[in-house]
Each structure stands twice: as structure tokens, then as C-alpha cells.
C-alpha positions as semicolon CSV with decimal commas, in nm:
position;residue;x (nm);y (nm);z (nm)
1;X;0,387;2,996;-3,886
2;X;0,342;3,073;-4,250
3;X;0,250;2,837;-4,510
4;X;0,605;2,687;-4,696
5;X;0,682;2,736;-5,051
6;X;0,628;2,373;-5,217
7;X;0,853;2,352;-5,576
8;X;0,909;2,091;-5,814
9;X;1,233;2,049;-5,603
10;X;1,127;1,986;-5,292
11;X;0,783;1,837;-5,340
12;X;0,906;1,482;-5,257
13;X;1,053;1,527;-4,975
14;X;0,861;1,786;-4,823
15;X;0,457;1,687;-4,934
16;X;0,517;1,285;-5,030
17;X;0,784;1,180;-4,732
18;X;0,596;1,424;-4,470
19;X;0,499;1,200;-4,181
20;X;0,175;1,458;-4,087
21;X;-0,121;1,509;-4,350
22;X;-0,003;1,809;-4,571
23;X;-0,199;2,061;-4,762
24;X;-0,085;2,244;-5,052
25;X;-0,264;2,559;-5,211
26;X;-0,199;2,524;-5,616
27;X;-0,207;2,904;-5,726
28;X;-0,033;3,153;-5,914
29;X;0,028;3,547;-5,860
30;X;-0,247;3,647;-6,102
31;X;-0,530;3,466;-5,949
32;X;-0,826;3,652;-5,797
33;X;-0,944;3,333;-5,631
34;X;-0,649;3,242;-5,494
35;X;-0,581;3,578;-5,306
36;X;-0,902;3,531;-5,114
37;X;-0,821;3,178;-5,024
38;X;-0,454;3,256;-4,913
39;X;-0,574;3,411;-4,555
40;X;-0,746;3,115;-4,487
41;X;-0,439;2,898;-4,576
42;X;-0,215;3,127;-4,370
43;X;-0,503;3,079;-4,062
44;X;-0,472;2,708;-4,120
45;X;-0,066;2,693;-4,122
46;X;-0,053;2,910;-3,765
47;X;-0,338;2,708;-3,622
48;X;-0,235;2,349;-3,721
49;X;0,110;2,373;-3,661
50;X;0,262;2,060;-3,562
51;X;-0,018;1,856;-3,642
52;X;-0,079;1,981;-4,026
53;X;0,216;2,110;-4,308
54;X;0,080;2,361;-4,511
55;X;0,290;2,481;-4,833
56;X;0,182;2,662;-5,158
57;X;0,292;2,571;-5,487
58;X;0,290;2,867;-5,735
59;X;0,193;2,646;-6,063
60;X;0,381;2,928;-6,288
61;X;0,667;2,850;-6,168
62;X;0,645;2,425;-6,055
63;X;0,495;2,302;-6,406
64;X;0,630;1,974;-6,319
65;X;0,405;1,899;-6,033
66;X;0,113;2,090;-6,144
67;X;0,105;1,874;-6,467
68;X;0,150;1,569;-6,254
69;X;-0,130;1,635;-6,025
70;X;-0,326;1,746;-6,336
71;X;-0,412;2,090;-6,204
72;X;-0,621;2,265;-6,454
73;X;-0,803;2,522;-6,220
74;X;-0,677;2,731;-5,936
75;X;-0,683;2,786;-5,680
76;X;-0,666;2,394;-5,594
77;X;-0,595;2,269;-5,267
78;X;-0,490;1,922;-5,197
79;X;-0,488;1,738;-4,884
80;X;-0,226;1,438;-4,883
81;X;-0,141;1,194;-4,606
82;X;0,116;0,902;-4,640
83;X;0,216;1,038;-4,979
84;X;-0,133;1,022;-5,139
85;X;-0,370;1,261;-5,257
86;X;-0,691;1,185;-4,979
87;X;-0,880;1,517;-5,081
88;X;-0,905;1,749;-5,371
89;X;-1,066;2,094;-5,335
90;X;-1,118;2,309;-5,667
91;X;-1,240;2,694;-5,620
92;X;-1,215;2,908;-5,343
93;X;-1,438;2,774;-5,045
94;X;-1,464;2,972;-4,677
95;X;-1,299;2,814;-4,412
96;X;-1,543;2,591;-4,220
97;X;-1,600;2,409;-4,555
98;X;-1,217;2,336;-4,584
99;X;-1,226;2,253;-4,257
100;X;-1,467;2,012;-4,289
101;X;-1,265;1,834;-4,559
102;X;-0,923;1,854;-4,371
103;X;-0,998;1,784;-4,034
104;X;-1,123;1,421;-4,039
105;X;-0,748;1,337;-4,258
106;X;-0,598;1,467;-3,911
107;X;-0,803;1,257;-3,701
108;X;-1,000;1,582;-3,549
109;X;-1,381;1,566;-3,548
């Protein structure tokens, strides 16, 4: 399963009324950074399906929720769960790392 495209639209109901933790991957077209995070988003959408959303917002596009969220860097991922921001991750980072961040929100050790 591939990651879903988060907008200004549909960020309520799809990140803040989700009833599993949800990670979205602020980036934008033009980012280096964020094209060598995206595999490892993609990786984490197939793997944790059922248990995990995973969306990307393209901040270009969704200034609404970027500005909201104050996103300032990309890429930035954000972990929420019950509608709240639990984990904020700035920079590209390899997978275990992420990992490490996400996995205790979902109740995996």
C-alpha cells in the first residue's frame, strides 16, 4: 500500500479523526532530502498497513496545514495519535531511527 496524499482538505478527517497513529511526511517536489526519505515512508505504509496510516502532504501545495503545524524545514515527519502531534522528526533520518520514534506510538517494542 502506498502512502495517501494528505491536503488541506482532507487533513481532518483523514490525520485528526484517524482512529490508528498516523504519520505524515511534510515535503515538496524540489526537496533533495525528502526524495531519500520517501522509500522509507513507502516501506513503512506497505509494512504497517492496518496498524499505521501513512500520507504525505506536499507543503507547496497544503499551505494551510503546513503553516498550522509550523513547518519550516522539510522533509518533516509527524507522528499523530488521537488527533495530536506525539512526535516530530525534522531531516532525513534512516529507517531504524524512525522506527524507533514510531513504533512505541503503536504499542510495538
Amino acid at each position: 500500500m502506498k502512502p495517501i496524499e494528505i491536503t488541506d482538505a482532507n487533513f481532518s478527517k483523514e490525520v485528526l479523526e484517524a482512529n490508528v497513529p498516523v504519520l505524515i511526511d511534510f515535503w515538496a517536489v524540489w526537496c533533495g532530502p525528502c526524495k531519500m526519505i520517501a522509500p522509507v515512508v513507502e516501506e513503512l505504509a506497505a509494512e504497517y498497513q492496518g496498524k499505521l496510516k501513512v500520507g504525505k502532504l506536499d507543503v507547496d501545495n497544503n499551505p494551510e496545514t503546513s503553516v498550522k503545524f509550523g513547518i519550516r524545514s522539510i522533509p518533516t515527519i509527524m507522528i499523530f495519535k488521537g488527533g495530536k502531534v506525539v512526535e516530530q522528526i525534522i531531516g532525513a533520518m534512516p529507517k531504524r531511527n524512525l522506527l524507533d520514534k514510531l513504533l512505541p506510538h503503536m504499542g510495538v517494542n
